[in-house]
N, C-alpha and C positions, 0 to 999 in steps of 0.2 A: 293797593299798597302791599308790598314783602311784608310776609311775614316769615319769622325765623324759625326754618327749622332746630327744632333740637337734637341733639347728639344723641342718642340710643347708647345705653350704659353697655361699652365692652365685654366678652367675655373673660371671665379672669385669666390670665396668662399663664396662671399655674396645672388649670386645667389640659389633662392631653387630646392629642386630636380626638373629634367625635370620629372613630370608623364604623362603619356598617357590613354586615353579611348579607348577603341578598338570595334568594332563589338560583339556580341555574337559569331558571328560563328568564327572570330580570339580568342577569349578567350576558345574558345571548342577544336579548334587547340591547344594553346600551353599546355592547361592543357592536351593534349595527347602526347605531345612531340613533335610539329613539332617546328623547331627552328625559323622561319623566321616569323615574320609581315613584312605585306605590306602597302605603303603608301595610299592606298586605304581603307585599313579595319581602321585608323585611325580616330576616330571619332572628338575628341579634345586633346588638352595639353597644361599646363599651361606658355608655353612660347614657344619662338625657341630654339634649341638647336641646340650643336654643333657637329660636325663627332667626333666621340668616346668617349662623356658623356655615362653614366652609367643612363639610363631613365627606370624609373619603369614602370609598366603596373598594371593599377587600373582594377580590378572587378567591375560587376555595382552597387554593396554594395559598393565600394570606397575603397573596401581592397585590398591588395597586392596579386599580381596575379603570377607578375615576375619580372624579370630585366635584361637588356641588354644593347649592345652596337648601339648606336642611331647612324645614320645616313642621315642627312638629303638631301644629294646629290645623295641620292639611292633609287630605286623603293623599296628594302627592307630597309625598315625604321627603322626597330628593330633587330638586331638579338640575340635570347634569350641567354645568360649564365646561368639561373637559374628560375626555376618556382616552387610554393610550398610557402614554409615559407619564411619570412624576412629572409634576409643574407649577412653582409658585405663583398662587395667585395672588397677586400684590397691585399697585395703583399704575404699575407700567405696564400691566397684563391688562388691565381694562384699559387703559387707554390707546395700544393696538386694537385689542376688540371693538374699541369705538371707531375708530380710523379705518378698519376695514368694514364695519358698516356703512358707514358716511361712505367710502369709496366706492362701494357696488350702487352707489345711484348716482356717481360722475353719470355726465351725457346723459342720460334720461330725462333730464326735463330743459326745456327751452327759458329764456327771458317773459314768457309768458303764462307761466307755472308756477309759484311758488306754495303750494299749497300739495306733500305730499310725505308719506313715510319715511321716515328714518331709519327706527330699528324698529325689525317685525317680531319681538319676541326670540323664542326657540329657534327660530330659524336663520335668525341673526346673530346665535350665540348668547341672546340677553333672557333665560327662560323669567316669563313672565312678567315684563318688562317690553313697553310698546312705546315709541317717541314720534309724535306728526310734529310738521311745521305746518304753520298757515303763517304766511308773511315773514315776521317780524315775531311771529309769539309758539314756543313750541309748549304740546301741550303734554305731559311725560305721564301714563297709567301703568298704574301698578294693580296685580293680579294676585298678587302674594305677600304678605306682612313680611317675610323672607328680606326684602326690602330695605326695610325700614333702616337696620344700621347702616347701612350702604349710601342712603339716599343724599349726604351730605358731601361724599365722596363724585357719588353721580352729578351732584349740579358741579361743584368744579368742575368736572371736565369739561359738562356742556360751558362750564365759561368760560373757557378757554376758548375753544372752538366755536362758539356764539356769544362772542363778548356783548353784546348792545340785544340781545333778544330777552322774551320776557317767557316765565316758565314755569307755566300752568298745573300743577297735581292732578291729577286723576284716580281716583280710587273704584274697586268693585265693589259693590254692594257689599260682598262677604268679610272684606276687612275694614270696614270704613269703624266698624265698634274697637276693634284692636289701633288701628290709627287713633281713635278718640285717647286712648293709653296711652302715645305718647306725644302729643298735641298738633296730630296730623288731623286733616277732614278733605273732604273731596271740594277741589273747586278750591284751592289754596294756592295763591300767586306768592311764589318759593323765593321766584327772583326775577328782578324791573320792577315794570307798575302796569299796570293793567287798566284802561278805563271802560267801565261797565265790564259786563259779562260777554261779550264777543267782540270778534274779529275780523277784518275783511281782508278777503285773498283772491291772490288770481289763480281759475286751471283754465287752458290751455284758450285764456286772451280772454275769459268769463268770470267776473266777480261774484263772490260767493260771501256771504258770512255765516262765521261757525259761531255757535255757541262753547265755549271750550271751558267755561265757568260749572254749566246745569248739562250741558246738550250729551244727547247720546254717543256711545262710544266716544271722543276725543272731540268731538262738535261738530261731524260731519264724517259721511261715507265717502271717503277717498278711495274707497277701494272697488270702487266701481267707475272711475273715471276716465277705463279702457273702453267698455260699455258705453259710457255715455257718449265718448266721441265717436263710434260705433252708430248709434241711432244717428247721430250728428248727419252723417254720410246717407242715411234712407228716410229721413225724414221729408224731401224736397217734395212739392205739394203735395203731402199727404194731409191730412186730420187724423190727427194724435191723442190718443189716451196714454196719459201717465196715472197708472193706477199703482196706490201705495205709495204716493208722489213723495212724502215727507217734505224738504222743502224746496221743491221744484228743479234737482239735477239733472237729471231727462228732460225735462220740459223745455229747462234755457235751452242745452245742446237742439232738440229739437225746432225751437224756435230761429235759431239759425242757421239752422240748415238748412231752412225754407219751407219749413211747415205752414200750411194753410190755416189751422188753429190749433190750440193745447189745453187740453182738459187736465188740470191737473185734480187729483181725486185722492182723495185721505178720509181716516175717522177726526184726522187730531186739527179740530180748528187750531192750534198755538202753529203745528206746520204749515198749514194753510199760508196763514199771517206769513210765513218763513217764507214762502215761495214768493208770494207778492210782494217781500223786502227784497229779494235776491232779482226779481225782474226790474224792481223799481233803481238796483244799484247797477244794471245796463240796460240803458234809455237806445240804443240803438234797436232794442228787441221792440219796442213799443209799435211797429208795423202791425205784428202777429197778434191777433187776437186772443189772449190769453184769461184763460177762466179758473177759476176754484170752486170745486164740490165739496162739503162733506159729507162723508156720508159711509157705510159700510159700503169697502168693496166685493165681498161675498155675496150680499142679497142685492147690490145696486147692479151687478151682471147678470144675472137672473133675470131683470125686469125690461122688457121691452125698452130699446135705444137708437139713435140714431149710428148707422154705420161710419167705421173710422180706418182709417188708410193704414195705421201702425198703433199698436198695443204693448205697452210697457206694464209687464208685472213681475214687479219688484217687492213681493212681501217681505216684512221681519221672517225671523227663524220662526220657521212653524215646528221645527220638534229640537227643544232646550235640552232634551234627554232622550236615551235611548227609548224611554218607553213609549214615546211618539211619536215614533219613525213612521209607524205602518198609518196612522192618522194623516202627519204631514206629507207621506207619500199620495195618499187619496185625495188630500187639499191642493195635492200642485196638479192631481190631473182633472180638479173640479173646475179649476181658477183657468185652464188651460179652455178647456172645454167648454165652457160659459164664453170667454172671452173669442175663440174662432167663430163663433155664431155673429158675434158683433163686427168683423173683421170685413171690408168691402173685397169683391173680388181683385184679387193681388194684392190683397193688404196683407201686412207681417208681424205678426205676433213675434215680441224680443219677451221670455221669460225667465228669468233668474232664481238661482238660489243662495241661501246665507247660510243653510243647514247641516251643519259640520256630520249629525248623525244621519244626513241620508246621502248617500253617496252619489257620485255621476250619473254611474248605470242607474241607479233608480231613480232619478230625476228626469234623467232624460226621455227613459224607460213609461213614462206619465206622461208628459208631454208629448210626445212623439203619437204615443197610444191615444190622447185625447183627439190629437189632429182627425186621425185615422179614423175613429168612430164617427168623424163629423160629415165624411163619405165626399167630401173634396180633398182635390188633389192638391199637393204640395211639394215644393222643394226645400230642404232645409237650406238655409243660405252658410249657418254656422257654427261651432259650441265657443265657446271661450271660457278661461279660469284664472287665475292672478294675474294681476295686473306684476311686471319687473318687480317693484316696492312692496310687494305683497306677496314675495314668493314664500312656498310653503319648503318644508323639508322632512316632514313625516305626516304620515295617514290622519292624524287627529288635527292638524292644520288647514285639511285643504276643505276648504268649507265651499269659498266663491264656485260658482258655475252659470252659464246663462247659453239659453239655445235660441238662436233666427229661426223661425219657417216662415215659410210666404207661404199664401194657400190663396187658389182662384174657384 
């Protein structure tokens, strides 16, 4: 059932604009495009402001730099919608902004897709602000309290332009206490109806169901669904590990692509369950022999195993923060290294990352290095990083990456 949002009390109209002074080196940032000030590079501003004012950024001439959504309960303090000339942001401005998001995913997906992003945030113009479809139901997270006045503004538009869809809330962790303030909560159906907690969708002719109510990120990893059709094409009689399976996206792809069997392998029995609802919602795959482990996959690689034609490792982010870089750098050439031992000859290890603080070169940099200490030979087949719908547009965005080696 909808429930209503409510309006977020106005700023009073009497009040002048919030503007801010910035550092040089934050005003060399935005005029490059990076989208975020931080409360730190903040020098002055002409008052307090409140979560989702529209706060200018003054140049040290005192001219107009930018403008953005103010924050003030947030390490980022600004995050930019616009840099350059003066520009009214008003309900005609967002709804271009919306129009040319919606327009850079024309042609990208076929009749047999309906399950992929919208707007990516920053790099879509929408700082902090994420929109997936699955079907029929989009599911909108919010990263920022910034938000909140907005939000009633935002579903019109989506209804406009998704008259008959249903439109899921999203919240992070960090502001679900501040949504409690104004009678927002994560997992809030804003607008339709929603029955139960998930959804089913098609990617690319494969039914999936997200959880878009409890499930991670927006109820599923769309942004690996370059990858999956990837393995899709090197799976044909191999024996498949999908390790770190969650709920079985690798596994389908690989299951028809004519994989010989599919392990799929997690700690989280509730994904488990996930994977063998998502096989059971395409009966055509029922050929393939398909299995569920639980079990750690750190120590379960470790322990003597039967050899597997192709190895999918796909962990969650192993470093949330800078200070677990050099950690999570040592875990992908652990997981790498453990896993080519179990690899038959010309089998292919496909490993991925989600680790926004460890970069390419250092990812690949581990992988590459693990193969090599394994003293077989290898050819990398390939890297990949955002999927079109998931393009990145600054250094703190590009998180996805994933590398092929064969090795005989």
């Amino acid at each position: 059932m909808t429930q209503p949002v409510p309006p977020a009390p106005p700023v009073p109209p009497a009040l002048p604009r919030l503007r801010l002074k910035v550092t040089p080196a934050a005003q060399t940032h935005l005029r490059a495009g990076h989208p975020w000030l931080y409360e730190s590079s903040v020098k002055s501003q002409n008052r307090p402001g409140e979560a989702g004012e529209l706060a200018v950024v003054l140049d040290r001439q005192d001219r107009f730099l930018a403008i953005g959504l103010y924050d003030p309960l947030s390490p980022l303090r600004l995050r930019a919608l616009h840099v350059g000339s003066p520009v009214t942001i008003d309900e005609a401005w967002w709804a271009e902004h919306l129009d040319t998001a919606l327009a850079r995913r024309d042609g990208l997906f076929g009749a047999d897709t309906d399950g992929y992003r919208l707007i990516n945030g920053e790099s879509d113009g929408w700082p902090g602000l994420v929109l997936d479809r699955y079907g029929s139901t989009l599911a909108l997270k919010l990263y920022t309290a910034a938000w909140f006045p907005h939000l009633e503004m935002v579903l019109g538009l989506l209804s406009e332009r998704f008259a008959d869809f249903t439109v899921v809330l999203r919240l992070s962790r960090n502001i679900q206490p501040l949504a409690a303030e104004v009678n927002l909560h994560d997992g809030q159906v804003v607008r339709g109806q929603l029955d139960g907690e998930t959804v089913v969708f098609s990617e690319s002719g494969l039914r999936f169901e997200a959880d878009v109510v409890r499930g991670q990120k927006t109820g599923f990893f769309l942004d690996q669904r370059e990858n999956r059709r990837r393995v899709e094409a090197l799976a044909q009689g191999r024996r498949v590990l999908n390790a770190f399976s969650f709920t079985g996206g690798f596994s389908l792809y690989a299951a028809r692509g004519g994989a010989t069997s599919v392990l799929s392998l997690d700690l989280s029995q509730h994904s488990l369950a996930g994977a063998k609802h998502n096989f059971a919602l395409n009966p055509e795959l029922v050929q393939v022999g398909h299995q569920t482990l639980q079990a750690d996959v750190f120590r379960w690689l470790q322990e003597p195993q039967e050899l597997f034609g192709l190895i999918v490792l796909d962990p969650p982010s192993l470093a949330r923060r800078e200070s677990e870089r050099a950690a999570a750098i040592a875990a992908y050439g652990t997981l790498a290294e453990d896993a080519v031992k179990l690899l038959s000859r010309g089998g292919i290890l496909v490993s991925a990352s989600c680790s926004a603080h460890v970069s390419e070169r250092e990812f690949y940099a581990a992988v590459r290095g693990a193969v090599q200490r394994s003293g077989r030979g290898s050819v990398e087949l390939e890297t990949s990083g955002h999927a079109a719908d998931h393009h990145a547009t600054f250094a703190e965005a590009e998180y996805l990456k994933a590398i092929f080696i064969q090795v005989f």
